[in-house]
N, C-alpha and C positions, 0 to 999 in steps of 0.2 A: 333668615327669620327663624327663632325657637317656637317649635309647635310648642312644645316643654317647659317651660322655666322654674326650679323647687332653689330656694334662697333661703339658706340659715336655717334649713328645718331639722328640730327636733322632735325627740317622742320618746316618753317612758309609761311604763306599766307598771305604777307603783315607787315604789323606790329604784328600780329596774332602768337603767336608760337603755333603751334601744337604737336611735338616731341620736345622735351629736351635731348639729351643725353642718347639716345636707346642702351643699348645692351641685345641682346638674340641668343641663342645658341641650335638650334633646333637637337637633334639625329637622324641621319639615321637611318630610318623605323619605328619613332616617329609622333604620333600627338600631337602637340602641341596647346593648345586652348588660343586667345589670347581675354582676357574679359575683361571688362571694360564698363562705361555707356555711353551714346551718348557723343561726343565731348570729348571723352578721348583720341581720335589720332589710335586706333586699324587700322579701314580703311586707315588711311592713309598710316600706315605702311602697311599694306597688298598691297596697289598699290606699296609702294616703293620698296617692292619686288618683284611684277612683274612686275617692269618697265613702269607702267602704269605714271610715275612720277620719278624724281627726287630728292636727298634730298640737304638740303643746304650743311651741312657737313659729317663726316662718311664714314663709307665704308659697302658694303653689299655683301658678299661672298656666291657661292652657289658651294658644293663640292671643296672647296678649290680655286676656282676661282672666281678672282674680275669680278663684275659685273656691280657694280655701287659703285664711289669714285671720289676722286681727278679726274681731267680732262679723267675719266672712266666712260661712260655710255653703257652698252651694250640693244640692242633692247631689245622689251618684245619678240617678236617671236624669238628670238636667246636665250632665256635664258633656254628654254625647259621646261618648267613652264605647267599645268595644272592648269586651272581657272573654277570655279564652282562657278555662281554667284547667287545672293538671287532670284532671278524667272528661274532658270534654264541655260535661255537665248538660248531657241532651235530654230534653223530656219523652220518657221511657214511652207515653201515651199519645205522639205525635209519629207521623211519620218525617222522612228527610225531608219533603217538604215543608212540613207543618214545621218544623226546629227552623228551619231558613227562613221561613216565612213572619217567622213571630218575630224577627229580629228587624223588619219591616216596618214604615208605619202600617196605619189601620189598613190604609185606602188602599196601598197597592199588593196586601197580604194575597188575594184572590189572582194573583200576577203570575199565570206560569210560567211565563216569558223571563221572567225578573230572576224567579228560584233558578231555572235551568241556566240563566247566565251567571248566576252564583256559583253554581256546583261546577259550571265550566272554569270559572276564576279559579278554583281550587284544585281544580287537576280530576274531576270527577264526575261520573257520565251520568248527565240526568238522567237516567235511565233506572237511575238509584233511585230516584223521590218519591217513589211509593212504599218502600222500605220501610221497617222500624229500625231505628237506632240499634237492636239486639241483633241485624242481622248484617251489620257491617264489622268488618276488622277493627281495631283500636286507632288505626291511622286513618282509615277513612271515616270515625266517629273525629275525633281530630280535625280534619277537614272541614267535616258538617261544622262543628264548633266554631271554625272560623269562618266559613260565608254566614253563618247566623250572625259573627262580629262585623260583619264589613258589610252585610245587608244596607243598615241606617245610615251608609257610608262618612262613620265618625271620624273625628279630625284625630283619635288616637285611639290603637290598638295595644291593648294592657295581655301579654302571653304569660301567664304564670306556671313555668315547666310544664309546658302541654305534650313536651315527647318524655317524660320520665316514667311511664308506666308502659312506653313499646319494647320490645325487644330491638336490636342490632342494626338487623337491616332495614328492618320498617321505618327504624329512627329514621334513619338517614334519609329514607326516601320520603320520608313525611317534612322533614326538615327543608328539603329541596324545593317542595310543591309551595309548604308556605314562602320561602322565600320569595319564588316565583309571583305566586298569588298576593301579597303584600306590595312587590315592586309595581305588578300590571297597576293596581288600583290606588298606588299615590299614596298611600298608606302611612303614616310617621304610627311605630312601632316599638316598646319597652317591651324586654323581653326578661323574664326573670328564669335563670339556671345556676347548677354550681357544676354544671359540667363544663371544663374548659374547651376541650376540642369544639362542642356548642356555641359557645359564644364568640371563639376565633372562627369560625367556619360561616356563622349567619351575620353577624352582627358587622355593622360599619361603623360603631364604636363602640369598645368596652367600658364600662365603670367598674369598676373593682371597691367591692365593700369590704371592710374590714372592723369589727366592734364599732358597727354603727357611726362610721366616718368611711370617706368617699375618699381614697389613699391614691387612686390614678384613672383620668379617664383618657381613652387613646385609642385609635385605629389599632386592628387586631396585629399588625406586622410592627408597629411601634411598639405596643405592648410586651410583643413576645421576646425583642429584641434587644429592646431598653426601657425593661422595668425599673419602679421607682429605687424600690429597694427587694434587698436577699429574700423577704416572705413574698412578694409580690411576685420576686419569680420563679421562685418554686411551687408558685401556687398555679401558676398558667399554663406549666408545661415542668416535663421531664426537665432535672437541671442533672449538673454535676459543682460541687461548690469545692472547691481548694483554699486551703491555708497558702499564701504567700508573700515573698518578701519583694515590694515593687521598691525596685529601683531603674533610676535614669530611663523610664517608660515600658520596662519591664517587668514580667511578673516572675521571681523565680518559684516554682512549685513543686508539687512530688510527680508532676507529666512532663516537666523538663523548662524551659524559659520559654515565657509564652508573650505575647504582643499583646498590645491593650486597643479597646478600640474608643478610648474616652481619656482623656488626662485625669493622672489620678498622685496625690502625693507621695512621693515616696516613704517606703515605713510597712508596716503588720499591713497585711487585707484579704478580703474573701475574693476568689476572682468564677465568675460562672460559666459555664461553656453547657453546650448541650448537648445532649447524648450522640447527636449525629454529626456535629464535629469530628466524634474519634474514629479512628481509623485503627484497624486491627491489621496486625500482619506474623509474620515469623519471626520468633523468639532472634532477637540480634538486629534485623531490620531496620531498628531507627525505633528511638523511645527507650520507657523503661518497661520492664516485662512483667506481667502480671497474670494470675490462675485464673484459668475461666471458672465459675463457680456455678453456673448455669446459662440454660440458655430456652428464654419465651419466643416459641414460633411463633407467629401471627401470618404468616402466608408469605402475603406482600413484602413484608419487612422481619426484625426479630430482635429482642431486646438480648443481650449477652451481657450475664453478670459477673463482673470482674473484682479480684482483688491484690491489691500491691502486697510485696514482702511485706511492707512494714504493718499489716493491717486492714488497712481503710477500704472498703469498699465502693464501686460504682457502676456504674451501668454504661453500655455505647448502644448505638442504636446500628443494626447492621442491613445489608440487602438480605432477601430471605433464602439464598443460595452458598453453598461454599463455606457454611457457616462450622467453627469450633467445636468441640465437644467439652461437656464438662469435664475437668482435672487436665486440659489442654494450657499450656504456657501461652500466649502471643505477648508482641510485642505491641506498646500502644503510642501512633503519634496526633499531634490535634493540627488540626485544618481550623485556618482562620481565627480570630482575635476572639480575646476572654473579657469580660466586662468585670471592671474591677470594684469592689464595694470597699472604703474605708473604716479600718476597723480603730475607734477610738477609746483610748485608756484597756487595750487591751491584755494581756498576760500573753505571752509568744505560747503559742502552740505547735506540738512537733506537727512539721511536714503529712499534709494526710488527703484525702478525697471524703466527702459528706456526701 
């Protein structure tokens, strides 16, 4: 069953089109993350779901009931909708209680029992609820934000980047709690980011917006692996993109003949691999050789930026030990198969790495 259903929906602002012809289809007790970059239309669709707006055409169903369509607009406070917006949005003259509680109906607001099982859903000690909002971290104001959503236990939770104003670690750890807290309470959840690692990391399907058109929706391991098309996946994740010439199931390129993991015609193509595919070794070792031209530590891992004689630069992704030094030769070979894009009416381009 679709907690969700949005069919053929558009929206412009003027002459301005922002949605083109939306459909998405959200699972009961699903999160669904919907990504895309600025001015992709996400937001807007997220208000047209919680009634914060209108669409010009379409229809938008929650549990099998029309909500918003043809001469159907139903309120946003009639739709039963939980909203968790990008600063929380806690009222500054309530304590954590008082935020949880209003999110309650009337009768069981006076409920300490209720609030405290709230703030326990969410990873947080009641102990907090006599608090103001001023006196919590930006993750645990976050939190509050969501037992105030899940309080009236609505059939959908609307997250509009509610970690984009934490820092690093907080994210992360704020991201875990809601995950957690969503799953315990059955939750079916739209989550709106343009951070990818976010939406691979929470989400149990991605939607990927694109100029207001809905270009791939997919489990975050299908996504990353076999994207629609060449923006699709440079947009999810680190890529590396080659010029080459597939033949008899082959890709030949400037990393050497690489294996395909999808049939693809022979002729011109772009083939993608990922930055941890490559494997760095000693100049002569196997591959062709190419200058380190830097190298991003990140601790755990570490990005090392390369580039071939001929030019073309790219990135591998390495462990964060043993690592290169800039003006360092190695030699580069690739692990496992490249997904190939066909390139049509093309102009042959020299051999190169994007």
């Amino acid at each position: 069953m679709s907690a969700l259903t949005v069919t053929c929906v558009t929206k412009s602002y003027g002459s301005t089109p922002v949605l083109t012809g939306v459909d998405l289809r959200v699972p009961e007790g699903g999160l669904t993350a919907l990504l895309g970059p600025s001015g992709c239309g996400k937001t807007t669709l997220l208000r047209l779901i919680a009634g914060f707006d209108d669409p010009d055409t379409g229809t938008i169903e929650l549990d099998g009931r029309l909500v918003a369509g043809p001469d159907r607009s139903v309120a946003a406070h009639r739709r039963h909708i939980g909203f968790v917006p990008q600063e929380g949005g806690l009222f500054p003259h309530l304590s954590v209680a008082g935020n949880v509680a209003f999110g309650l109906p009337r009768r069981q607001r006076r409920d300490g029992g209720r609030v405290g099982e709230l703030l326990g859903l969410v990873g947080l000690d009641p102990a907090l609820a006599q608090r103001s909002p001023h006196q919590l971290s930006g993750g645990q104001q976050q939190r509050v934000a969501l037992a105030r959503a899940l309080a009236p236990e609505p059939s959908l939770v609307l997250l509009d980047e509610p970690f984009s104003s934490l820092d690093a670690s907080l994210r992360e750890e704020t991201r875990q709690a809601v995950v957690e807290a969503l799953s315990a309470s059955g939750a079916t959840a739209v989550l709106v980011t343009h951070d990818q690692a976010e939406a691979l990391s929470m989400a149990d399907e991605v939607a990927v917006l694109r100029a207001g058109r809905l270009v791939q929706l997919a489990d975050p391991r299908t996504l990353y692996r076999s994207p629609r098309d060449l923006d699709v996946a440079t947009f999810v994740g680190e890529s590396v993109v080659l010029d080459a010439d597939v033949r008899d199931g082959l890709a030949y390129s400037a990393l050497g003949v690489l294996p395909l993991d999808r049939d693809c015609r022979d002729g011109l193509a772009r083939v993608l691999l990922r930055p941890e595919q490559l494997r760095l070794g000693a100049p002569g070792a196997g591959g062709p050789t190419a200058r380190v031209r830097g190298v991003d530590f990140f601790g755990h891992d570490a990005r090392v930026r390369l580039q071939l004689p001929s030019g073309p630069t790219f990135s591998a992704r390495s462990e964060g030990r043993d690592l290169p030094s800039a003006g360092d030769d190695v030699s580069v070979t690739v692990v496992g198969a490249a997904l190939p894009f066909p390139v049509t009416g093309a102009v042959p381009i020299p051999d190169g790495v994007r």
